[in-house]
PyMOL Python script that loads the backbone (N, CA, C, O; Angstrom):
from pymol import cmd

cmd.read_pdbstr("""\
ATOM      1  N   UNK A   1      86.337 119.727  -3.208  1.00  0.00           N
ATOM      2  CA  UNK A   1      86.006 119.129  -4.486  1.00  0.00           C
ATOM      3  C   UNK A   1      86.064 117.606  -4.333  1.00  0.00           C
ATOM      4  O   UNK A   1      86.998 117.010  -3.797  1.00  0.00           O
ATOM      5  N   UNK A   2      85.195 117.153  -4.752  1.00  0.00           N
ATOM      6  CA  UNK A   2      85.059 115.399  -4.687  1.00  0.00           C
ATOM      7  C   UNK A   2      85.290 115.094  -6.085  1.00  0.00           C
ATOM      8  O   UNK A   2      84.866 115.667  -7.088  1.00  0.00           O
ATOM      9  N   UNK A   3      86.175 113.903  -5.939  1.00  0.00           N
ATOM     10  CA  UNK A   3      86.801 112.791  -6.965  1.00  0.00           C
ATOM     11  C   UNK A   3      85.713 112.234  -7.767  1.00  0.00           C
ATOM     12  O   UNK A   3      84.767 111.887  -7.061  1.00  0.00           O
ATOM     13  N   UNK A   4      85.564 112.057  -8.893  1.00  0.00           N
ATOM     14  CA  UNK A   4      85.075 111.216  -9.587  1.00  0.00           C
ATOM     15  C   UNK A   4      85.581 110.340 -10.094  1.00  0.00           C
ATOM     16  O   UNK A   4      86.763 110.430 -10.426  1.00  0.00           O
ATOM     17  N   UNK A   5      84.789 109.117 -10.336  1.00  0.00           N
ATOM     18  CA  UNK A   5      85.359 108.002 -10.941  1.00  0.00           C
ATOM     19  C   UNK A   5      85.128 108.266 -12.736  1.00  0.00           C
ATOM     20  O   UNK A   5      83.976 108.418 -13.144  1.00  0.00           O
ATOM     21  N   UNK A   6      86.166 108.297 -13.603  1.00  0.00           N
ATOM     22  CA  UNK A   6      85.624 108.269 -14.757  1.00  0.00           C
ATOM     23  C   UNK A   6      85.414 107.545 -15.522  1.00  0.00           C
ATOM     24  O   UNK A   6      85.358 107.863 -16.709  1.00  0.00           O
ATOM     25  N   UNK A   7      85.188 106.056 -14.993  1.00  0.00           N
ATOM     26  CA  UNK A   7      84.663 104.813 -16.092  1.00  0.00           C
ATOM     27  C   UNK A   7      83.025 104.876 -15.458  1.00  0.00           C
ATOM     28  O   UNK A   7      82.151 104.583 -16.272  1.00  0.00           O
ATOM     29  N   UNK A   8      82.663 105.175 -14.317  1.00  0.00           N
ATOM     30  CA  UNK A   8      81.256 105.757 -14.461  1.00  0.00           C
ATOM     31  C   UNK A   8      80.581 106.920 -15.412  1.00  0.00           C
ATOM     32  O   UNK A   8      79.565 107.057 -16.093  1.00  0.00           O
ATOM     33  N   UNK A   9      81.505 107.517 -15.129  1.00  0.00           N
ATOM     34  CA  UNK A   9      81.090 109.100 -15.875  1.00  0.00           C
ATOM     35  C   UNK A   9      81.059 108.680 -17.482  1.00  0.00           C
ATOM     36  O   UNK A   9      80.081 108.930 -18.187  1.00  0.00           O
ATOM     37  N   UNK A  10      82.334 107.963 -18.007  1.00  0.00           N
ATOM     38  CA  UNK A  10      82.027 107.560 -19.221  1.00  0.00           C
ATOM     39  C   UNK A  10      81.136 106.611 -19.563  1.00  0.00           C
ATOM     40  O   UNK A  10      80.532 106.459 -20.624  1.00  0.00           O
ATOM     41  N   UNK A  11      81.111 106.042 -18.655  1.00  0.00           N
ATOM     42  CA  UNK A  11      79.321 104.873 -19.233  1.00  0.00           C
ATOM     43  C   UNK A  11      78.498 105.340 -19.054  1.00  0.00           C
ATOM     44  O   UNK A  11      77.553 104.814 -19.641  1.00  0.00           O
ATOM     45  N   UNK A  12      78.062 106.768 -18.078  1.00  0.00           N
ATOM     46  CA  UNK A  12      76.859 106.773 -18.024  1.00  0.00           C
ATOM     47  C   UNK A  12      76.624 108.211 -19.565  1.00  0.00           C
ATOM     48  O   UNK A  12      75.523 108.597 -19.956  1.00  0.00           O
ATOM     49  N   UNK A  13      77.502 108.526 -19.923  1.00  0.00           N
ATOM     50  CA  UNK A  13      77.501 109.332 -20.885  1.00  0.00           C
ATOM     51  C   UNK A  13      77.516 108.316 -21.722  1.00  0.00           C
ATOM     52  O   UNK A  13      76.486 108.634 -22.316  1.00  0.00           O
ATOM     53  N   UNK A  14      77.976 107.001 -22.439  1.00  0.00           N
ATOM     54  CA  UNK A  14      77.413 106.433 -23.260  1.00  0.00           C
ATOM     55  C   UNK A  14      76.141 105.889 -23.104  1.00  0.00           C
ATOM     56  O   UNK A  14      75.582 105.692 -24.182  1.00  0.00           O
ATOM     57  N   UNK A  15      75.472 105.569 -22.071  1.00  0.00           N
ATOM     58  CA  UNK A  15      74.112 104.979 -21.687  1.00  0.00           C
ATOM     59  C   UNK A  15      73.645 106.363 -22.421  1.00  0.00           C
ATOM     60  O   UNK A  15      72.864 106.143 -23.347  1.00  0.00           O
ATOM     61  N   UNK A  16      73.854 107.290 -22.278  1.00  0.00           N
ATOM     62  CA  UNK A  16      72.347 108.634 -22.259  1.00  0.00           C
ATOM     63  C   UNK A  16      72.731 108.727 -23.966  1.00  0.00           C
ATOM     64  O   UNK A  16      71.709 108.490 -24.609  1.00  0.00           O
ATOM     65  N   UNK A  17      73.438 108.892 -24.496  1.00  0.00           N
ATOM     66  CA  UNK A  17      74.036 108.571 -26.190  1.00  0.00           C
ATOM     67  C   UNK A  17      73.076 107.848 -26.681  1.00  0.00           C
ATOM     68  O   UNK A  17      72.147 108.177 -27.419  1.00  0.00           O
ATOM     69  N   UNK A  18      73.398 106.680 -26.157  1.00  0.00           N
ATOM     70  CA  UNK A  18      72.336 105.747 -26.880  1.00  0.00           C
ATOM     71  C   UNK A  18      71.135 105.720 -26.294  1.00  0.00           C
ATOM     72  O   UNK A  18      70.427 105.067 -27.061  1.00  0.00           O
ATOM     73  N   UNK A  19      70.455 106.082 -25.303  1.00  0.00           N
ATOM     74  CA  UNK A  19      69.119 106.360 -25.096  1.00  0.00           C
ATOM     75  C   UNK A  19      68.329 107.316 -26.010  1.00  0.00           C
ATOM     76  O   UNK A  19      67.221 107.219 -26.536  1.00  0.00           O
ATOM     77  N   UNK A  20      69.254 108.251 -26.019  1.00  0.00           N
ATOM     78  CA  UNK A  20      69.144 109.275 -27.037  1.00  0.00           C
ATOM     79  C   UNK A  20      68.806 108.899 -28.920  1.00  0.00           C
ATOM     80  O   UNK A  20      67.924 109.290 -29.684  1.00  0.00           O
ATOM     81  N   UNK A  21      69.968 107.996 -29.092  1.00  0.00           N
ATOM     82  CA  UNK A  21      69.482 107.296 -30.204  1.00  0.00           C
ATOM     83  C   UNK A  21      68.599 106.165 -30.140  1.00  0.00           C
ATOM     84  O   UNK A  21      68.526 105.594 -31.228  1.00  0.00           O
ATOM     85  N   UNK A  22      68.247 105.903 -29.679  1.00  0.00           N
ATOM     86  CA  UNK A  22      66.727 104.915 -29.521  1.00  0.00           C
ATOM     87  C   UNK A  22      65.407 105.575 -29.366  1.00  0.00           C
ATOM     88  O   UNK A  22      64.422 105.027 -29.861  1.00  0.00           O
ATOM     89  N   UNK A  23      65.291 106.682 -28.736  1.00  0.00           N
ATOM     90  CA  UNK A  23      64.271 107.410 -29.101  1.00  0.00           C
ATOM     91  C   UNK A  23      64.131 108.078 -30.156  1.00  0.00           C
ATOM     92  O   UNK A  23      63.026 108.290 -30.654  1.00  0.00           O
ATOM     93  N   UNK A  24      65.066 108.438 -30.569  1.00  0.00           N
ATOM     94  CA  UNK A  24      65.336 108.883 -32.291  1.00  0.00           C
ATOM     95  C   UNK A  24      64.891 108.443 -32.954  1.00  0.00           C
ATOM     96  O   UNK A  24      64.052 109.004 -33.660  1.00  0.00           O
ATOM     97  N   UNK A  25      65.328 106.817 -33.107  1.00  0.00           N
ATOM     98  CA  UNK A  25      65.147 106.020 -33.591  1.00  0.00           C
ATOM     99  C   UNK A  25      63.602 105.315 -33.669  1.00  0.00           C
ATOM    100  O   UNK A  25      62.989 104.967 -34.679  1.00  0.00           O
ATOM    101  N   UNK A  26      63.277 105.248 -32.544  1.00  0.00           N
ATOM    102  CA  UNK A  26      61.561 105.262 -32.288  1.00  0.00           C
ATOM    103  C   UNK A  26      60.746 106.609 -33.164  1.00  0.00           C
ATOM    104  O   UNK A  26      59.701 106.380 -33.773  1.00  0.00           O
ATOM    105  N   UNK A  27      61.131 107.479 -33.145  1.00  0.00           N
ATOM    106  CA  UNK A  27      60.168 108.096 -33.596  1.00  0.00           C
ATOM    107  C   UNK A  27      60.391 107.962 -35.525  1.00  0.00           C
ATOM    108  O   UNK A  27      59.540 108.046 -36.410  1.00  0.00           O
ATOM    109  N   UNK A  28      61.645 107.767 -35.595  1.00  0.00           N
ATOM    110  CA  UNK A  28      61.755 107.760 -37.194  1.00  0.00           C
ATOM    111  C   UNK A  28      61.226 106.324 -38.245  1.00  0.00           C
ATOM    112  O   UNK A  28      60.809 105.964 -39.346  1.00  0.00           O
ATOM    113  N   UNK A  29      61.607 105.956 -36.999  1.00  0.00           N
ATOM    114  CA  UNK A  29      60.632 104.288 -37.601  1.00  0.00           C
ATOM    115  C   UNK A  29      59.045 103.597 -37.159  1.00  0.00           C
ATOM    116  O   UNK A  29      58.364 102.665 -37.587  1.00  0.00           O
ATOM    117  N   UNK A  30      58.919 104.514 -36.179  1.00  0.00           N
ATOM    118  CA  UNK A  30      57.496 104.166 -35.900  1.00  0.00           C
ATOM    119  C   UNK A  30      57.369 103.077 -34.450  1.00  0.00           C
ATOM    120  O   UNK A  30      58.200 102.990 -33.546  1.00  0.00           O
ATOM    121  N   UNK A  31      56.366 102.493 -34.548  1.00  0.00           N
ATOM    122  CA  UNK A  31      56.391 101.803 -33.628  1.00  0.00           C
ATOM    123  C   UNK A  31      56.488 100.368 -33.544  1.00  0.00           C
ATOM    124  O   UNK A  31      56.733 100.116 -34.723  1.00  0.00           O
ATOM    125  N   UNK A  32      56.471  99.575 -33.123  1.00  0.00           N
ATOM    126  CA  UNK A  32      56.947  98.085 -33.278  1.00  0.00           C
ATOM    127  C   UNK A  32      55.951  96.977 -33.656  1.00  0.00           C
ATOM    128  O   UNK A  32      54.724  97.004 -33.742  1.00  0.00           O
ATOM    129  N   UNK A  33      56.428  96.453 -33.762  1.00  0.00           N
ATOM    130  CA  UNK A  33      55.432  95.060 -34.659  1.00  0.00           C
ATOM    131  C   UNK A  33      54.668  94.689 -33.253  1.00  0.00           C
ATOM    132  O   UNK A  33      53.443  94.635 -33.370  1.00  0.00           O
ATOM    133  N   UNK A  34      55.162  94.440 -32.019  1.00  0.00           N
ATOM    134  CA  UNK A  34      54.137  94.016 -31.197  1.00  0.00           C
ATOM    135  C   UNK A  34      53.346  95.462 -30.490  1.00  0.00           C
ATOM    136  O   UNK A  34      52.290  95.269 -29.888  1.00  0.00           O
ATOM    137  N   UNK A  35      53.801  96.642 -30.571  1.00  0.00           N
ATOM    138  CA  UNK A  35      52.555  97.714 -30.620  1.00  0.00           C
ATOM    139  C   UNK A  35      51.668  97.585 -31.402  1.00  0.00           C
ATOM    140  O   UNK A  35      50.549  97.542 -30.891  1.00  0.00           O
ATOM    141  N   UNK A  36      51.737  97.480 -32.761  1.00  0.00           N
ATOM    142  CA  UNK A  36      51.059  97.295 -33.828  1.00  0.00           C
ATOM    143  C   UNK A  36      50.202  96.375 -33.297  1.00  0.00           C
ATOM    144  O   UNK A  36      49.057  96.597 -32.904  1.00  0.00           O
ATOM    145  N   UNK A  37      50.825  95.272 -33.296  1.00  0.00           N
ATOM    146  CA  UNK A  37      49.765  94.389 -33.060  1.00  0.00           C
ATOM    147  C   UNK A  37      49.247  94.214 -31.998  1.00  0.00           C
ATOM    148  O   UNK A  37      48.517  93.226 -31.915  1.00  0.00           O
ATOM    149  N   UNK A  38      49.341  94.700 -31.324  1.00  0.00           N
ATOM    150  CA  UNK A  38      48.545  94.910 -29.819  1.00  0.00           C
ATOM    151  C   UNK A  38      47.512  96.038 -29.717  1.00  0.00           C
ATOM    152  O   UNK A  38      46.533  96.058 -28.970  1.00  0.00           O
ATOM    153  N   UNK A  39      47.913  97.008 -30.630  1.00  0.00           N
ATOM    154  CA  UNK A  39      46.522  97.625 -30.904  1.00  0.00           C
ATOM    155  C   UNK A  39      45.150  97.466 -31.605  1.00  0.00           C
ATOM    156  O   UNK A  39      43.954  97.658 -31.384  1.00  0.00           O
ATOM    157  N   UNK A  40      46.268  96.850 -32.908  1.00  0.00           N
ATOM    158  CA  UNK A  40      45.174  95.755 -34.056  1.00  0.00           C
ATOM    159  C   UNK A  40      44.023  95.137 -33.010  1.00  0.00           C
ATOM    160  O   UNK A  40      42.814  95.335 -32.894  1.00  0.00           O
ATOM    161  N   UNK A  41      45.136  94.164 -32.198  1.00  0.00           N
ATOM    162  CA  UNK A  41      43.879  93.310 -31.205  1.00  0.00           C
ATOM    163  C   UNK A  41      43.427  93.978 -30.841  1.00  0.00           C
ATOM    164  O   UNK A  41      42.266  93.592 -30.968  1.00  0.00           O
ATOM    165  N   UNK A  42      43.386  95.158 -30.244  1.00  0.00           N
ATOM    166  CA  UNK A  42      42.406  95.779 -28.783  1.00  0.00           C
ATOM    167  C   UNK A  42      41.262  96.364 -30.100  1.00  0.00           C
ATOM    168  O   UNK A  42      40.215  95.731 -30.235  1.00  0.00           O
ATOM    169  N   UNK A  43      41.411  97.025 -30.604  1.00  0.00           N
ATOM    170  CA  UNK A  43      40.704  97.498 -31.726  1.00  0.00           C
ATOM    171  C   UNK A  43      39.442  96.382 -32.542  1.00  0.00           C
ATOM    172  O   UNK A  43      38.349  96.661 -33.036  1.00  0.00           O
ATOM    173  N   UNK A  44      40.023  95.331 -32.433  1.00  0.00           N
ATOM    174  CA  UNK A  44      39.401  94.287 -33.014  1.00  0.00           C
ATOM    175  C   UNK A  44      37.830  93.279 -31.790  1.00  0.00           C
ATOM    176  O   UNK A  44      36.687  92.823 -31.761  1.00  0.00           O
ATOM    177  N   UNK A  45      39.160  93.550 -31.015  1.00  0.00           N
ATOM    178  CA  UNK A  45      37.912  93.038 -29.575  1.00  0.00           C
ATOM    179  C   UNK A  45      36.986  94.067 -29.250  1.00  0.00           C
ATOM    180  O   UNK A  45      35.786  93.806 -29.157  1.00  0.00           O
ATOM    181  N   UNK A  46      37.559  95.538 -29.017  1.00  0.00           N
ATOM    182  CA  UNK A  46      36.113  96.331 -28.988  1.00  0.00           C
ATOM    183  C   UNK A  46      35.396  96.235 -30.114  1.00  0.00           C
ATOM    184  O   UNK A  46      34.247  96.618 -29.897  1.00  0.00           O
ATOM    185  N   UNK A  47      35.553  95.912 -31.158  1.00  0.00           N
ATOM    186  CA  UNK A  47      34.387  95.580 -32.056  1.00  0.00           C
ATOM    187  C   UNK A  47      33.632  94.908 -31.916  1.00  0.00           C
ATOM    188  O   UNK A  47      32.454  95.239 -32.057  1.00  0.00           O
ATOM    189  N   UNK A  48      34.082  93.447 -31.515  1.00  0.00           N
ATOM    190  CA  UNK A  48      33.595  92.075 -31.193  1.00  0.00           C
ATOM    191  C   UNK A  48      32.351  92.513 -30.370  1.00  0.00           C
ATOM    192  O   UNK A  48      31.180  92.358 -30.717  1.00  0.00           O
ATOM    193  N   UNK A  49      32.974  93.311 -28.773  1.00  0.00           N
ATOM    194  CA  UNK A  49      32.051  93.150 -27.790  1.00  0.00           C
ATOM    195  C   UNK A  49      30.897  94.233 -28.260  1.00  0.00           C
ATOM    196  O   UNK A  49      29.707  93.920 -28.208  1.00  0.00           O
ATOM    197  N   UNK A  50      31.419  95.792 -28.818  1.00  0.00           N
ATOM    198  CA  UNK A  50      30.560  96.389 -29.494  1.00  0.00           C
ATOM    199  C   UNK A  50      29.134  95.462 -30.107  1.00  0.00           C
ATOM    200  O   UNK A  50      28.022  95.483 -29.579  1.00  0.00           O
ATOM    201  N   UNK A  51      29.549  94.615 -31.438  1.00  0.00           N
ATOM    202  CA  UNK A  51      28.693  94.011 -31.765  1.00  0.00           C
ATOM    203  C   UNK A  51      28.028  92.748 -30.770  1.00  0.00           C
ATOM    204  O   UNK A  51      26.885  92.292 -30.795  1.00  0.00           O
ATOM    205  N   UNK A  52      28.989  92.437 -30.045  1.00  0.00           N
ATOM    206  CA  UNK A  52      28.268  91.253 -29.194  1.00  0.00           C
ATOM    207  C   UNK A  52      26.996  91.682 -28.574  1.00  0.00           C
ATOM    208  O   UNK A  52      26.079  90.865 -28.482  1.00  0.00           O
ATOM    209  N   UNK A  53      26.794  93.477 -27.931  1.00  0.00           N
ATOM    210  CA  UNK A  53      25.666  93.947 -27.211  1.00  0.00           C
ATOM    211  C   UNK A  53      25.043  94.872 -27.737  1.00  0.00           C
ATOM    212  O   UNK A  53      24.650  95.839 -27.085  1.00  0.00           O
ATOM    213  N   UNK A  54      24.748  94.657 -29.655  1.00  0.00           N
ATOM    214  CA  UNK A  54      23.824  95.160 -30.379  1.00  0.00           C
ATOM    215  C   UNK A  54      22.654  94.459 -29.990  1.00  0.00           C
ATOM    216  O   UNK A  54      22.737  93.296 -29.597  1.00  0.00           O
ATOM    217  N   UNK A  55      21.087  95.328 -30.095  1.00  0.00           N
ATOM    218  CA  UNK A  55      20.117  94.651 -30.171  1.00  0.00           C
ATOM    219  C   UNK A  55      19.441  93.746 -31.354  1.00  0.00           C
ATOM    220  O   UNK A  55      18.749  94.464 -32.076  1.00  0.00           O
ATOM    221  N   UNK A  56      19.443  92.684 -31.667  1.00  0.00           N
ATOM    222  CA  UNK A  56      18.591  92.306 -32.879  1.00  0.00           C
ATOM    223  C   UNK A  56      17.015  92.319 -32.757  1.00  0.00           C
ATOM    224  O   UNK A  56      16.339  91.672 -31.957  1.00  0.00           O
ATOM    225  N   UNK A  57      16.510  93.342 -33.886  1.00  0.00           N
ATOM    226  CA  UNK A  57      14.875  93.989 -33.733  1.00  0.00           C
ATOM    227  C   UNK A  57      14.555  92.885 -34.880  1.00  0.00           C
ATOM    228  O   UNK A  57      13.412  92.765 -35.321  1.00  0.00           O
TER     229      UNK A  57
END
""", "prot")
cmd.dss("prot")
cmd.show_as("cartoon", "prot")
cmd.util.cbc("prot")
cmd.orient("prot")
């Protein structure tokens, strides 16, 4: 049987705790102001170029 250290064992059981609550937390609040807005943009530029390589008849 091998020794463990238990101030590892206990941090890494608080690390996974709170990983745990941050994804929680992600899904109950959504996603973040710079997702948001990083999609806004991408969304906004394929429009741009969309319309940039319409034909005018």
């Amino acid at each position: 049987m091998k020794p463990i250290n238990l101030n590892k064992a206990r941090k890494a059981k608080a690390r996974a705790e709170k990983s745990a609550r941050a994804d929680a937390n992600a899904v109950k609040f959504g996603p973040s102001k710079a997702e948001k807005n990083s999609v806004t943009s991408l969304t906004q530029k394929r429009s741009r170029d969309l319309d940039g390589h319409k034909l005018d008849k």
